[in-house]
Every structure is written in structure tokens, then in C-alpha cells.
mmJSON file of the N, C-alpha and C atoms, coordinates in Angstrom:
{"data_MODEL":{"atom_site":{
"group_PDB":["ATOM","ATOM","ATOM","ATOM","ATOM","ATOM","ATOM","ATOM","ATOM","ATOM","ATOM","ATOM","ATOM","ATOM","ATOM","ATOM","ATOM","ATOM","ATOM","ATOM","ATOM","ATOM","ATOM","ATOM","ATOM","ATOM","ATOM","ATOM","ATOM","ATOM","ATOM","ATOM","ATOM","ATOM","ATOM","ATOM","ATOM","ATOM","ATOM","ATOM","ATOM","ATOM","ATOM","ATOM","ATOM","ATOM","ATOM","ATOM","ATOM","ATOM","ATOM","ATOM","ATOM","ATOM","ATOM","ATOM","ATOM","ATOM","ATOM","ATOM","ATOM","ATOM","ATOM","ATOM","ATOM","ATOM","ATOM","ATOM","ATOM","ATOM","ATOM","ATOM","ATOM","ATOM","ATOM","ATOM","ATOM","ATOM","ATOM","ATOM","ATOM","ATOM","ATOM","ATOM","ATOM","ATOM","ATOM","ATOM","ATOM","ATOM","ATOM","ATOM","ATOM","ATOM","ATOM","ATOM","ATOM","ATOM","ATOM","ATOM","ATOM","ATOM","ATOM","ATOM","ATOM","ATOM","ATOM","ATOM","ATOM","ATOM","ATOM","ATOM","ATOM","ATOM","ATOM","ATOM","ATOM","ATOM","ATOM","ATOM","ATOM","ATOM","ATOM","ATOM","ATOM","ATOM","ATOM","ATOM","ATOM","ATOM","ATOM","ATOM","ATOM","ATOM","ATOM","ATOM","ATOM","ATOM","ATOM","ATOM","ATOM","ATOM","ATOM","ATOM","ATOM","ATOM","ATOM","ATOM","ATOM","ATOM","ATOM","ATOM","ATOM","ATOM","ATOM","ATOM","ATOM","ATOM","ATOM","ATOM","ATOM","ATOM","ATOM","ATOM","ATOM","ATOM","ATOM","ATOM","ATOM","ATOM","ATOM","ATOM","ATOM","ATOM","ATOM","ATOM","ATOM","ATOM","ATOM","ATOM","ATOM","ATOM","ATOM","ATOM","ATOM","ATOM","ATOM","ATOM","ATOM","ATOM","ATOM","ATOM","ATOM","ATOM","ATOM","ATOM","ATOM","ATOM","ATOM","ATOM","ATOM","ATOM","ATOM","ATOM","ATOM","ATOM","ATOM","ATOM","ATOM","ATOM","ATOM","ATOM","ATOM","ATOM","ATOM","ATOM","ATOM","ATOM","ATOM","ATOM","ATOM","ATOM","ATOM","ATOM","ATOM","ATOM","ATOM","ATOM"],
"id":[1,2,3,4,5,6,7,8,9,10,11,12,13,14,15,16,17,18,19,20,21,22,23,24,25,26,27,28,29,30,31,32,33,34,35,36,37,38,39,40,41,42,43,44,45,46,47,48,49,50,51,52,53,54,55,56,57,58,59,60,61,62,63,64,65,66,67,68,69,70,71,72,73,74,75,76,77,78,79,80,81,82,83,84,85,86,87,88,89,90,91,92,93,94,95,96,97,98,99,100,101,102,103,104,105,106,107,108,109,110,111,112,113,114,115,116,117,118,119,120,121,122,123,124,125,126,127,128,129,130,131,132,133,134,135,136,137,138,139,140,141,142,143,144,145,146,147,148,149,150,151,152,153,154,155,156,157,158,159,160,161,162,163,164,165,166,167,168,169,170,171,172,173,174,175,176,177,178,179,180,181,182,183,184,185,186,187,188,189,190,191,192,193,194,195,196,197,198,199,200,201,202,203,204,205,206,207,208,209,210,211,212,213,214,215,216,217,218,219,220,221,222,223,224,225,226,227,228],
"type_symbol":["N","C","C","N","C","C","N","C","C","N","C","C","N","C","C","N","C","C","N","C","C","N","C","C","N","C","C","N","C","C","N","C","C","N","C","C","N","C","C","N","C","C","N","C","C","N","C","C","N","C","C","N","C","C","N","C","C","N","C","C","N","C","C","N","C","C","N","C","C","N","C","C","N","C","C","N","C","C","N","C","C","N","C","C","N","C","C","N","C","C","N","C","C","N","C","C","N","C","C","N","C","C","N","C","C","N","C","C","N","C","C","N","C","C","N","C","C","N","C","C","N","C","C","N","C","C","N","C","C","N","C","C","N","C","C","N","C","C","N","C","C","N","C","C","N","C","C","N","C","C","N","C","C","N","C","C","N","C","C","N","C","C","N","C","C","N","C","C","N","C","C","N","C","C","N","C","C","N","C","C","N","C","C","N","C","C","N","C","C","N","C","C","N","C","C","N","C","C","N","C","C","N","C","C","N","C","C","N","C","C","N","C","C","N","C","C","N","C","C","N","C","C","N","C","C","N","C","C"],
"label_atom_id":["N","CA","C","N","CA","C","N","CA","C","N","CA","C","N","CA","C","N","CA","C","N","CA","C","N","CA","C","N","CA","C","N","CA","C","N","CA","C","N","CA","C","N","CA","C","N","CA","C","N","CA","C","N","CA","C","N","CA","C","N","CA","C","N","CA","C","N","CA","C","N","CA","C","N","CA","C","N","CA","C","N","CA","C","N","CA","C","N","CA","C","N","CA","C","N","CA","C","N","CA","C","N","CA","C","N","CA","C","N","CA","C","N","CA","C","N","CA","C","N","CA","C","N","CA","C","N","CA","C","N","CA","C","N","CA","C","N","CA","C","N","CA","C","N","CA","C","N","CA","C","N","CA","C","N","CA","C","N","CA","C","N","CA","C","N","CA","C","N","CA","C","N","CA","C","N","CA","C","N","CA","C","N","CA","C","N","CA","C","N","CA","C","N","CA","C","N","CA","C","N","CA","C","N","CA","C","N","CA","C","N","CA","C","N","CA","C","N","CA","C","N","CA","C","N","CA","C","N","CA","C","N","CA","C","N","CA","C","N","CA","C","N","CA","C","N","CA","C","N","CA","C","N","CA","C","N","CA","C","N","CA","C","N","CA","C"],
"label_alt_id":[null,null,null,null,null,null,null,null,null,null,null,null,null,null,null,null,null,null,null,null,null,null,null,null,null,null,null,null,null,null,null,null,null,null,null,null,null,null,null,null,null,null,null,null,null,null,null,null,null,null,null,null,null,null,null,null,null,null,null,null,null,null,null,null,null,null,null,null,null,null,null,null,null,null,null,null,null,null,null,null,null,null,null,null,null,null,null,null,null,null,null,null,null,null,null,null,null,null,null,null,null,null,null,null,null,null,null,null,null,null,null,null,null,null,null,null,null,null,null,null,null,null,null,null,null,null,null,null,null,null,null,null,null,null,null,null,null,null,null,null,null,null,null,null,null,null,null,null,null,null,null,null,null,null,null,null,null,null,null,null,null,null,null,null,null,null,null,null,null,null,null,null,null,null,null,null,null,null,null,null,null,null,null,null,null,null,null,null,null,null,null,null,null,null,null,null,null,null,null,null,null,null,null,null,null,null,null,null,null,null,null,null,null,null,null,null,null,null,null,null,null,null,null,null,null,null,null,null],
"label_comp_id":["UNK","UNK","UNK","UNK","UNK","UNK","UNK","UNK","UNK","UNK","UNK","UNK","UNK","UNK","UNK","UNK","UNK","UNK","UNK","UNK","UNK","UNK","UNK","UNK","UNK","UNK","UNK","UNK","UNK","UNK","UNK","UNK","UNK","UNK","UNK","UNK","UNK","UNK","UNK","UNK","UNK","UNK","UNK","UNK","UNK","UNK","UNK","UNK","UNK","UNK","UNK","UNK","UNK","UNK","UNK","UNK","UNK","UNK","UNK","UNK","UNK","UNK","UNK","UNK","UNK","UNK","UNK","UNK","UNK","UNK","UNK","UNK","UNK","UNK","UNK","UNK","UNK","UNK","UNK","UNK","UNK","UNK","UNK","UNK","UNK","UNK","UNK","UNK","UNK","UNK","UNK","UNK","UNK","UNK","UNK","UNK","UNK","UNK","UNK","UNK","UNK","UNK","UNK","UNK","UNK","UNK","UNK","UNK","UNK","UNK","UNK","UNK","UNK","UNK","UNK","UNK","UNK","UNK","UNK","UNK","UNK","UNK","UNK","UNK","UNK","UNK","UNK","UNK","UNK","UNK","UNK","UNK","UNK","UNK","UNK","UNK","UNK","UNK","UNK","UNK","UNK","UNK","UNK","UNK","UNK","UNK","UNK","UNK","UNK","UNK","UNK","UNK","UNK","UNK","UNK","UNK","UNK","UNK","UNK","UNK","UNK","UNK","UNK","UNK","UNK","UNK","UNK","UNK","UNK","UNK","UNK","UNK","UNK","UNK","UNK","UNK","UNK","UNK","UNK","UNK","UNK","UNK","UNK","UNK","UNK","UNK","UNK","UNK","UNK","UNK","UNK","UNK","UNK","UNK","UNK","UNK","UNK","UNK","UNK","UNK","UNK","UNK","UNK","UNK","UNK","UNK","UNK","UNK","UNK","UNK","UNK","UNK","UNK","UNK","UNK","UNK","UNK","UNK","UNK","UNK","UNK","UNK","UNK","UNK","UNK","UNK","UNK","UNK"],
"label_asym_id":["A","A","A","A","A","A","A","A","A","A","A","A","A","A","A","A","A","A","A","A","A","A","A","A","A","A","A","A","A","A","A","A","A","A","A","A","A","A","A","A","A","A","A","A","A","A","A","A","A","A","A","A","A","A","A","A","A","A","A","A","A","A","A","A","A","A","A","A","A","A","A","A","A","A","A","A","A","A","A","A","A","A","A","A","A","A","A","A","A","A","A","A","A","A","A","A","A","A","A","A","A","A","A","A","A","A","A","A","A","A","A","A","A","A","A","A","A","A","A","A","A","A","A","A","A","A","A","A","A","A","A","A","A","A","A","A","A","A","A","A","A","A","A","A","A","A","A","A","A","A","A","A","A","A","A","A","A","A","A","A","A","A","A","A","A","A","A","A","A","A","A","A","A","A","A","A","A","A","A","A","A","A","A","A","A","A","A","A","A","A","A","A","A","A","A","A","A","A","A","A","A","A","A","A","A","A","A","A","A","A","A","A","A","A","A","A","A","A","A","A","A","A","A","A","A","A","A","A"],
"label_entity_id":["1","1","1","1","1","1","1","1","1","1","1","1","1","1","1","1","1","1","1","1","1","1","1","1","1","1","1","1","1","1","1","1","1","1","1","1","1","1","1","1","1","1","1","1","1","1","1","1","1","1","1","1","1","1","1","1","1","1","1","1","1","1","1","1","1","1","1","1","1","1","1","1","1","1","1","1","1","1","1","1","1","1","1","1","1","1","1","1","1","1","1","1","1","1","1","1","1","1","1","1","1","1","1","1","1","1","1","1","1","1","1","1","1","1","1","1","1","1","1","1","1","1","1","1","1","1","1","1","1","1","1","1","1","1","1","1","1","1","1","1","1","1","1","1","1","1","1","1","1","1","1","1","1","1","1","1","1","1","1","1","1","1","1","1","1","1","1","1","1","1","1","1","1","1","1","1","1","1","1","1","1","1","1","1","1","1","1","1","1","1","1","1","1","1","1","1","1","1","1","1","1","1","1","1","1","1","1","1","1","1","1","1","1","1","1","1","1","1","1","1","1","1","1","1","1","1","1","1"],
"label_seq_id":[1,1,1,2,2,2,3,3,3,4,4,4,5,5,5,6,6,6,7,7,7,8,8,8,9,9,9,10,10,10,11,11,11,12,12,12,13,13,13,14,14,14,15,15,15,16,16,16,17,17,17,18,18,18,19,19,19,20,20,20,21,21,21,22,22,22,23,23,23,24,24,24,25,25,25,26,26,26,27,27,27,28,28,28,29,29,29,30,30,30,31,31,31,32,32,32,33,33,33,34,34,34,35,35,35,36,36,36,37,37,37,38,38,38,39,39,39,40,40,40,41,41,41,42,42,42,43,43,43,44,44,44,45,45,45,46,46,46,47,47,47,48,48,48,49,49,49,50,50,50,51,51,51,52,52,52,53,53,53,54,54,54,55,55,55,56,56,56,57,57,57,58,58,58,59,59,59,60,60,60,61,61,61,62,62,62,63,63,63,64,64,64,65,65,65,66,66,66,67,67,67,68,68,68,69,69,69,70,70,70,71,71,71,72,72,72,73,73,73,74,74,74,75,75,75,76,76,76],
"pdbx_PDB_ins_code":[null,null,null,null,null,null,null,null,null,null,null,null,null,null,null,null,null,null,null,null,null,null,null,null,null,null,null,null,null,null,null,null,null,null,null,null,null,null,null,null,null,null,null,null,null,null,null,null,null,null,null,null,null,null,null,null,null,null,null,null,null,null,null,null,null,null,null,null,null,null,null,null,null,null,null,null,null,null,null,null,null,null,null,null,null,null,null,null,null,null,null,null,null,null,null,null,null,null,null,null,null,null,null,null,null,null,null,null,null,null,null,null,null,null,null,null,null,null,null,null,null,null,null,null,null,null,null,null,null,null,null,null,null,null,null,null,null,null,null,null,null,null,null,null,null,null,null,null,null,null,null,null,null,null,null,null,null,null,null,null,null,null,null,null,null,null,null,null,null,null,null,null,null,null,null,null,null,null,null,null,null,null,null,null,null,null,null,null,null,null,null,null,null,null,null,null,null,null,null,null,null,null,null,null,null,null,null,null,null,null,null,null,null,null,null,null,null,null,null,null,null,null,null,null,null,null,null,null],
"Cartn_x":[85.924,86.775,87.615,87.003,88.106,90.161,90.207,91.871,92.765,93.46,93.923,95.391,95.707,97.006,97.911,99.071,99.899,99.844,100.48,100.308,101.67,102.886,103.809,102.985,102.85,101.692,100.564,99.911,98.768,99.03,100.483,101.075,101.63,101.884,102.6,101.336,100.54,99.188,98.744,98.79,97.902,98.993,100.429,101.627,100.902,100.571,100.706,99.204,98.313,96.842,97.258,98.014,98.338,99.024,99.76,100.748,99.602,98.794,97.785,97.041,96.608,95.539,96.487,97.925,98.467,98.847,98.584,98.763,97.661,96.473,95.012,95.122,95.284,95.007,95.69,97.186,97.668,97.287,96.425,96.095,94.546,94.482,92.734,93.269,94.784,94.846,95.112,95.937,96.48,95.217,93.84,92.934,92.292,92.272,91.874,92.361,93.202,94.372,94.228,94.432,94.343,92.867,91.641,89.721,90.058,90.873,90.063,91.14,92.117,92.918,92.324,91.546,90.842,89.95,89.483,87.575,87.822,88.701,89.651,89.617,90.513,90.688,89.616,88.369,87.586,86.926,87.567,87.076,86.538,85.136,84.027,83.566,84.224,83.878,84.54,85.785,86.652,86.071,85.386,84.605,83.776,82.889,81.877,83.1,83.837,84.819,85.758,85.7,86.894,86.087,84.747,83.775,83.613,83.733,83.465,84.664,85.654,87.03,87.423,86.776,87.479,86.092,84.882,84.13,84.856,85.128,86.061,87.244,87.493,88.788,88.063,87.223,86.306,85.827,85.495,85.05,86.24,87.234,88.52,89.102,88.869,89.352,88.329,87.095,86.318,86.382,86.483,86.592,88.028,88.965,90.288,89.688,89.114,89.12,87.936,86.758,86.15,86.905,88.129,89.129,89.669,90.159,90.807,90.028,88.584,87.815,87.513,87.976,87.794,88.852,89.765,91.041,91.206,90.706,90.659,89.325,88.962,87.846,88.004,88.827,89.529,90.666,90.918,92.261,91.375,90.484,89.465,89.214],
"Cartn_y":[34.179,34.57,35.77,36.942,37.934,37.485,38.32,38.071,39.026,39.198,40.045,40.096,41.338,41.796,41.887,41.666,42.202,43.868,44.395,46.073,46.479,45.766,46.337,46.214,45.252,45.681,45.838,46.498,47.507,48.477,49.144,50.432,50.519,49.267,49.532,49.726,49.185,49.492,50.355,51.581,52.81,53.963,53.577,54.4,54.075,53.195,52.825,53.831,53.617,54.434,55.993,56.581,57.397,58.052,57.517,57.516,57.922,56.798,56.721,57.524,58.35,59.739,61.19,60.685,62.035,62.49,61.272,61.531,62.211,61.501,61.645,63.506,63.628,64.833,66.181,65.552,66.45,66.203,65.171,65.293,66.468,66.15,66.797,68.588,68.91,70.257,70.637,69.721,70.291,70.022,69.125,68.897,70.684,70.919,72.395,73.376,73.394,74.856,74.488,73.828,73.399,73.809,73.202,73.746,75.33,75.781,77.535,78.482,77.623,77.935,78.035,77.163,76.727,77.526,77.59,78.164,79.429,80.09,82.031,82.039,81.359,81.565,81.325,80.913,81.348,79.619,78.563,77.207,76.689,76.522,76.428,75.219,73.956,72.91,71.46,72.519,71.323,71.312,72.558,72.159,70.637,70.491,69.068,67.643,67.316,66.753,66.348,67.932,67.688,67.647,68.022,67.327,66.42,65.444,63.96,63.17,63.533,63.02,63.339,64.484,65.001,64.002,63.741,63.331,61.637,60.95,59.896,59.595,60.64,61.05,61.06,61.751,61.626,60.446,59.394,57.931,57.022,57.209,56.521,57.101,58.435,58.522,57.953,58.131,57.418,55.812,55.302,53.708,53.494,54.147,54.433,54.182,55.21,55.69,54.258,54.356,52.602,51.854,51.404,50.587,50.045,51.898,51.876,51.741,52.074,51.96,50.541,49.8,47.992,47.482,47.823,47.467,48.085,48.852,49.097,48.541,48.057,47.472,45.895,45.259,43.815,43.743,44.919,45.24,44.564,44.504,43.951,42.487],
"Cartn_z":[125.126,126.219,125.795,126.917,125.99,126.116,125.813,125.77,127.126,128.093,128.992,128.545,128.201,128.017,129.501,129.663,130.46,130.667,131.753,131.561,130.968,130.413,129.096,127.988,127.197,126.448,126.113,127.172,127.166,127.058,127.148,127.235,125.9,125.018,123.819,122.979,123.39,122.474,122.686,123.904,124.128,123.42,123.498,122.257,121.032,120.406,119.239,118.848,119.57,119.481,119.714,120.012,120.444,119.545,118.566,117.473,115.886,116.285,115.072,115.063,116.64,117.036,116.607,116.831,116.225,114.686,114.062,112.423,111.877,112.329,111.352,112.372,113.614,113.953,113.096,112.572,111.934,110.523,109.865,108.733,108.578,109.958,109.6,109.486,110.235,110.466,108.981,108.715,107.246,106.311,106.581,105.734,105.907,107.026,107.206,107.066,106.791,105.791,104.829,104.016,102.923,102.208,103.395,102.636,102.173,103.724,104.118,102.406,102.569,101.278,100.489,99.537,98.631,98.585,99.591,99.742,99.575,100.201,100.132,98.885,98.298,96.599,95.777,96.239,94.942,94.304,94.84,94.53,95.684,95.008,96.102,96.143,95.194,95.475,96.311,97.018,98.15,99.478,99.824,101.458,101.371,100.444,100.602,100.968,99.726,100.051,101.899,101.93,102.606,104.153,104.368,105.171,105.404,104.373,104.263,104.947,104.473,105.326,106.586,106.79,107.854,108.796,108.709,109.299,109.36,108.232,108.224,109.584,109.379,110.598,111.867,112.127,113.271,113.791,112.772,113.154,113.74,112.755,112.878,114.782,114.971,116.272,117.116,117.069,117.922,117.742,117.115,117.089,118.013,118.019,118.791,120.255,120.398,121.549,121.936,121.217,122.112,122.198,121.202,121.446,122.698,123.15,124.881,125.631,125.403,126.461,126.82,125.747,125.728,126.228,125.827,126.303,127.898,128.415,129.837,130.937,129.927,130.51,130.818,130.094,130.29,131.537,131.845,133.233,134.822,134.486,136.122,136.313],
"occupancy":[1.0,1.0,1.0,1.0,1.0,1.0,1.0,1.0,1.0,1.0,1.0,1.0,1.0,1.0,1.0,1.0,1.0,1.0,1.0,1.0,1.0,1.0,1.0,1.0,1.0,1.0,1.0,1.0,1.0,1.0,1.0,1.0,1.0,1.0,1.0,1.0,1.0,1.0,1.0,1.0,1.0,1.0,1.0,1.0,1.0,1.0,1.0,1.0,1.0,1.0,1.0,1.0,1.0,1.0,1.0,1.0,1.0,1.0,1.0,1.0,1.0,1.0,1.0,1.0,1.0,1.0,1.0,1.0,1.0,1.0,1.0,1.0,1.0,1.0,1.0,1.0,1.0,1.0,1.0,1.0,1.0,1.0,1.0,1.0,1.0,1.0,1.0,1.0,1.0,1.0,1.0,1.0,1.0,1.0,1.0,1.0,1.0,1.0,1.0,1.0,1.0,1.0,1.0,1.0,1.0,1.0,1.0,1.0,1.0,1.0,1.0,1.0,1.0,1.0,1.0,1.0,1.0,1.0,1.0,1.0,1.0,1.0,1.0,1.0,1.0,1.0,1.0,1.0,1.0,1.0,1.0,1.0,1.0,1.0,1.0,1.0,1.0,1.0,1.0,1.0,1.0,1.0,1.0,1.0,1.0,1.0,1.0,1.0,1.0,1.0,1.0,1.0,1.0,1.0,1.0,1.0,1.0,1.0,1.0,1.0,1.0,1.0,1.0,1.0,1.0,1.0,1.0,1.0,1.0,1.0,1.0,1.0,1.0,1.0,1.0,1.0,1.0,1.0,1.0,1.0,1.0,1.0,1.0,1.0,1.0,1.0,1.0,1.0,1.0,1.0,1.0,1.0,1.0,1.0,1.0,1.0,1.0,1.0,1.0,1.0,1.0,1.0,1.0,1.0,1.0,1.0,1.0,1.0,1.0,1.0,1.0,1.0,1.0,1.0,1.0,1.0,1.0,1.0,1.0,1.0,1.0,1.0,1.0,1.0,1.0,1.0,1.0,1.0],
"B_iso_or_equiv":[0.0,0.0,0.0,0.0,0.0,0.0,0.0,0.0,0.0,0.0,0.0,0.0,0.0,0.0,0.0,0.0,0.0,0.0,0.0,0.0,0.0,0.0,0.0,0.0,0.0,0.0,0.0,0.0,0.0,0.0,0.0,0.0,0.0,0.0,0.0,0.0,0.0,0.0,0.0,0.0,0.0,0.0,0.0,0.0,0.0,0.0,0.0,0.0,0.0,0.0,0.0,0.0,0.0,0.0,0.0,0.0,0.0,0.0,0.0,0.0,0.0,0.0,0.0,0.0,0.0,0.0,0.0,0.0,0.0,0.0,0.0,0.0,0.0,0.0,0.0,0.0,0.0,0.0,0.0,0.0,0.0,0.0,0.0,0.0,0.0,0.0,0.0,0.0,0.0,0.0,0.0,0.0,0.0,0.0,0.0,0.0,0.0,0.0,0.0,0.0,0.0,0.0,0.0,0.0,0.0,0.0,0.0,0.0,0.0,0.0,0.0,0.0,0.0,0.0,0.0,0.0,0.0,0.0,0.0,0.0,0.0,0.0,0.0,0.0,0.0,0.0,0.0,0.0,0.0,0.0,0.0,0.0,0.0,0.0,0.0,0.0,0.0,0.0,0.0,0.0,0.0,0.0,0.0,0.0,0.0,0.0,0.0,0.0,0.0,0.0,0.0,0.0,0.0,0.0,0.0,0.0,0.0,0.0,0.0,0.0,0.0,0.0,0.0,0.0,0.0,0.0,0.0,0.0,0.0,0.0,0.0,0.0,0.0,0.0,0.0,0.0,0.0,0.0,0.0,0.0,0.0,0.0,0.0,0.0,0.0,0.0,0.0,0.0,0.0,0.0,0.0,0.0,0.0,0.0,0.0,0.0,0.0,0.0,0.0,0.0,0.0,0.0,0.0,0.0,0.0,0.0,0.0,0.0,0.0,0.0,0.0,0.0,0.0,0.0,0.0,0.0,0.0,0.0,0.0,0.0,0.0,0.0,0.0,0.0,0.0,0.0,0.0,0.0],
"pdbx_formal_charge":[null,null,null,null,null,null,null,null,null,null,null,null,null,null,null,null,null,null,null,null,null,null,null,null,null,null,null,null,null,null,null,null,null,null,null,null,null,null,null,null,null,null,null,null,null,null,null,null,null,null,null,null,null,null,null,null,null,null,null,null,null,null,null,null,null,null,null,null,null,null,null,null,null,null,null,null,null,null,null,null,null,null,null,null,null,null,null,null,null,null,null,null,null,null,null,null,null,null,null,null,null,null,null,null,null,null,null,null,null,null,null,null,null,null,null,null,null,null,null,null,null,null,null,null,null,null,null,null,null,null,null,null,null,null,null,null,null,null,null,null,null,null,null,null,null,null,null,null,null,null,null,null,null,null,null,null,null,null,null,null,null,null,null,null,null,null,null,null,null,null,null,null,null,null,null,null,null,null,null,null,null,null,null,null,null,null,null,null,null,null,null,null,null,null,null,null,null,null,null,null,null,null,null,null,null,null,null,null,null,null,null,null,null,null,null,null,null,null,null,null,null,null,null,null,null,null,null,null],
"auth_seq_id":[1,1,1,2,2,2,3,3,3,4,4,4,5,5,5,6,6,6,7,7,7,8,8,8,9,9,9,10,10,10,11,11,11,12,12,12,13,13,13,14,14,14,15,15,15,16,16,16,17,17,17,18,18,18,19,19,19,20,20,20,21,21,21,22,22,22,23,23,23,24,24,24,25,25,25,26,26,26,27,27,27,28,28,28,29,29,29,30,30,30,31,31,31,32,32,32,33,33,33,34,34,34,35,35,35,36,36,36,37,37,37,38,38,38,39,39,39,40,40,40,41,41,41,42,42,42,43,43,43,44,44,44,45,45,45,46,46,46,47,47,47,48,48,48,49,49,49,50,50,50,51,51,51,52,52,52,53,53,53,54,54,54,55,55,55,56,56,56,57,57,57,58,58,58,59,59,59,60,60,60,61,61,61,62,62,62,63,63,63,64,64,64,65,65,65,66,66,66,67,67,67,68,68,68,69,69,69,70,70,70,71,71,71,72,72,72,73,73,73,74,74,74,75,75,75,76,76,76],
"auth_comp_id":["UNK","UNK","UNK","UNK","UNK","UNK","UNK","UNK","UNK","UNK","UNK","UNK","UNK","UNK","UNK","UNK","UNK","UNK","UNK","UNK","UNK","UNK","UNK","UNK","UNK","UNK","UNK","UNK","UNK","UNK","UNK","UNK","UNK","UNK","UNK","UNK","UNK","UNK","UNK","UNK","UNK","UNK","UNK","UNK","UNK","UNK","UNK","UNK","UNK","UNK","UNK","UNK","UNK","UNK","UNK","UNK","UNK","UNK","UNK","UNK","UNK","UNK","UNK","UNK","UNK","UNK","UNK","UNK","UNK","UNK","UNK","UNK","UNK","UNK","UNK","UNK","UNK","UNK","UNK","UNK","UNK","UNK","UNK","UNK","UNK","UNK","UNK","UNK","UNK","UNK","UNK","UNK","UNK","UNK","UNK","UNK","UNK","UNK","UNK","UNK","UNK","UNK","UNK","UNK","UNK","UNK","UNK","UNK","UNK","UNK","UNK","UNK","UNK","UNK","UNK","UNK","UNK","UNK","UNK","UNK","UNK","UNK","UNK","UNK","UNK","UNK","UNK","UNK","UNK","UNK","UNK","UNK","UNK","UNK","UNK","UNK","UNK","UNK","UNK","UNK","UNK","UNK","UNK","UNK","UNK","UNK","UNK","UNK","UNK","UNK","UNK","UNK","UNK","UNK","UNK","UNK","UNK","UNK","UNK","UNK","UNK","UNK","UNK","UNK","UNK","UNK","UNK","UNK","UNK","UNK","UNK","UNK","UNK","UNK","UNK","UNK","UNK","UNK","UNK","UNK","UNK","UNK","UNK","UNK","UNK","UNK","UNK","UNK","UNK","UNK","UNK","UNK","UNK","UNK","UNK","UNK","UNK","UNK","UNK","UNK","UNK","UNK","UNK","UNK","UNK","UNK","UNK","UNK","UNK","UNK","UNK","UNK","UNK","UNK","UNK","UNK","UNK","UNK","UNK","UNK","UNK","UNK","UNK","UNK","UNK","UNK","UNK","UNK"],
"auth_asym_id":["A","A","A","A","A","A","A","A","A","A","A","A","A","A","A","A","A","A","A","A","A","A","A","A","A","A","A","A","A","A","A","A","A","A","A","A","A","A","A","A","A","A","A","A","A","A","A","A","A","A","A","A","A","A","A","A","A","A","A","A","A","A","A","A","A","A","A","A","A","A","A","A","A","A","A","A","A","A","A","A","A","A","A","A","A","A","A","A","A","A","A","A","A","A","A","A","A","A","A","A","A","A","A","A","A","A","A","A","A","A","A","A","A","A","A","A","A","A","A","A","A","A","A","A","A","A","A","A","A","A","A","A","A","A","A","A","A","A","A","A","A","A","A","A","A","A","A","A","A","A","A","A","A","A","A","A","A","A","A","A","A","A","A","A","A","A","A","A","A","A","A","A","A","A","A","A","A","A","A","A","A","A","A","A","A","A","A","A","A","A","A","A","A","A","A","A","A","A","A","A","A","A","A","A","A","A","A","A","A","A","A","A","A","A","A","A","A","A","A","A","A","A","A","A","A","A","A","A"],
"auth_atom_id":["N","CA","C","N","CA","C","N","CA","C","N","CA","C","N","CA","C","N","CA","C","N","CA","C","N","CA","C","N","CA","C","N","CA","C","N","CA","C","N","CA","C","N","CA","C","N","CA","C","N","CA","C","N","CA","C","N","CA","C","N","CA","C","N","CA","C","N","CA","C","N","CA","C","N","CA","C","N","CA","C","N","CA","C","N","CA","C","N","CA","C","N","CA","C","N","CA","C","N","CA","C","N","CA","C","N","CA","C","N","CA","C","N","CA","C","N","CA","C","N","CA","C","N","CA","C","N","CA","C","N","CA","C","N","CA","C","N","CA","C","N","CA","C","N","CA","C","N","CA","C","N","CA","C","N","CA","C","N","CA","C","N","CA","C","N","CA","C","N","CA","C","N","CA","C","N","CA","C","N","CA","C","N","CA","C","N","CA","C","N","CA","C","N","CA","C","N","CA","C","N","CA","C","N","CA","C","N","CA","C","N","CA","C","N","CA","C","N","CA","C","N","CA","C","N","CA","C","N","CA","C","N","CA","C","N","CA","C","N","CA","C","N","CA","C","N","CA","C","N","CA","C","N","CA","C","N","CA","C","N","CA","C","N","CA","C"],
"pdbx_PDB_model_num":[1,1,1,1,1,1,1,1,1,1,1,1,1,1,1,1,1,1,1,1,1,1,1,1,1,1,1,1,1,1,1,1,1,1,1,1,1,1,1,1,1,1,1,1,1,1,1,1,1,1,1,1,1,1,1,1,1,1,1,1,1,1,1,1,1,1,1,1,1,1,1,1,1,1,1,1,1,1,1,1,1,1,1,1,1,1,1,1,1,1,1,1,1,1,1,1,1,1,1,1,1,1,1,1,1,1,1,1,1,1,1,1,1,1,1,1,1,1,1,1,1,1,1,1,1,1,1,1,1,1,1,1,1,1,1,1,1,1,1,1,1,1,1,1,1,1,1,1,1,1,1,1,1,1,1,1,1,1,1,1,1,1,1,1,1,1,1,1,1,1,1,1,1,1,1,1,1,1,1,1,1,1,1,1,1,1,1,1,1,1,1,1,1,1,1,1,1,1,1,1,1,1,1,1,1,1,1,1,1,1,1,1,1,1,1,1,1,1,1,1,1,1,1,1,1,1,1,1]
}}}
């Protein structure tokens, strides 16, 4: 049986996802100043790395985002 939230917290949970989409977003920016830094100067072995995480980051927002799409899908 799924579980049905109230709509206060369904709203504290779409902040809280929302909160967690804006960290990793500003980690991936600073993951990306940080490569093009690296890669400018002459060390050519942080792009593979920092691909890998940043693709990490990519999963983590999409599992987010099926999240809401689950959680809005229990509202009917």
C-alpha cells in the first residue's frame, strides 16, 4: 500500500529535494571550474575523474526527480 502524504508535507519534501538539487548543482559548477582550471594549467589527469562524479551527480538528480514524479503520482 503506497503511503499518501498530506499537501504540507508534500511541500516540505519538494523544499527539501529542492535544497538537495541546489547543493550537488553548485557542487557540479565548482566541480567545473575547478576541471577547466586544472586542464588550462597543464594537468591532464582530473577531467576522467571529475566525469565520473559529475556523472554521479547526474544520477543523484535524476533519482530526485523520479522521486517527485512518485511522490506526485500518489496525489490521485
Amino acid at each position: 500500500m503506497k503511503q499518501r502524504f498530506p499537501r504540507h508535507q508534500k511541500m516540505t519534501i519538494v523544499h527539501g529535494i529542492l535544497s538537495i538539487v541546489l547543493i550537488i548543482d553548485i557542487v557540479q559548477l565548482w566541480l567545473l571550474t575547478a576541471t577547466m582550471n586544472s586542464y588550462l594549467g597543464g594537468d591532464s589527469g582530473v577531467p576522467l575523474p571529475a566525469l565520473i562524479f559529475s556523472c554521479i551527480c547526474l544520477l543523484l538528480n535524476l533519482g530526485l526527480l523520479r522521486f517527485l514524479y512518485k511522490l506526485d503520482r500518489t496525489a490521485n
